[in-house]
N, C-alpha and C positions, 0 to 999 in steps of 0.2 A: 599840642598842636593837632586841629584834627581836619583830615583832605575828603571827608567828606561829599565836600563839593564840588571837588576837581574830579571832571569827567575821566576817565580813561582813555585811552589811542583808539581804542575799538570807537568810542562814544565820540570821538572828534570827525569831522568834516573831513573830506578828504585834503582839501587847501590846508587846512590849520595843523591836521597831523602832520601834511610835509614840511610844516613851518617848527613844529613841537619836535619832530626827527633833523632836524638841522640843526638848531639850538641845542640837542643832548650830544649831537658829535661835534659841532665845534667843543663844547665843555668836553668830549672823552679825548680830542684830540690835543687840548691845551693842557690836561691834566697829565698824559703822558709825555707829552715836549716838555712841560716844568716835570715832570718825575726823573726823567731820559736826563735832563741840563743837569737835577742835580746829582747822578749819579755820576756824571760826567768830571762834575765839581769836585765829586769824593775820590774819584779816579786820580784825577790829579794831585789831589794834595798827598795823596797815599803813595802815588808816583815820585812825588816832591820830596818826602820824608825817606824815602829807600834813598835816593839819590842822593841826599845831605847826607846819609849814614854811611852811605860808600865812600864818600867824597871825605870824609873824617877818617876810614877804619887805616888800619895799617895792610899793604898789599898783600895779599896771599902769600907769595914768594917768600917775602919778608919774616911772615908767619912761619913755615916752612925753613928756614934759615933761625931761627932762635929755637925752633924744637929741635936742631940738629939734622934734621933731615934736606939736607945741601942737593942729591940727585932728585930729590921730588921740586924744590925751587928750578933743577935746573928744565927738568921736563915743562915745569907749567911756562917759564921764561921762554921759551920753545914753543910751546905751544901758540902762546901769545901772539907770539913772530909770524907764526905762519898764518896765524888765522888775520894778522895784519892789524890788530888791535893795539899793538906796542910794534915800533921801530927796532 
């Protein structure tokens, strides 16, 4: 493909270049809003999968209680409380 014949910015009119610089930032502005969405996209499903995987595991505490270590369950239970994330 060869642009041979497309003039350059310099070589366009003053009208037609503010028409040619409008048309390259709408396209640089819509390629970053689709870039930005999909990132957004990944965001969330990545957000989505941590939350399923919490929402599955076995509570800390719990953990903490089958290794025998009863006063670290009881601090984090504790902890919990104050920070108001558990009743």
């Amino acid at each position: 493909m060869h642009h041979d014949d497309v003039p350059t910015l310099v070589e366009l009119a003053p009208e037609t270049r503010t028409i040619a610089e409008a048309y390259f930032e709408i396209g640089r502005c819509e390629g970053w809003c689709a870039g930005y969405a999909a990132a957004e996209a990944d965001d969330e499903r990545r957000w989505g999968q941590l939350a399923r995987l919490l929402r599955g595991g076995v509570p800390y505490d719990e953990l903490c209680e089958r290794r025998g270590e009863h006063a670290r369950a009881v601090r984090h239970r504790a902890l919990m409380r104050e920070r108001g994330i558990t009743a």
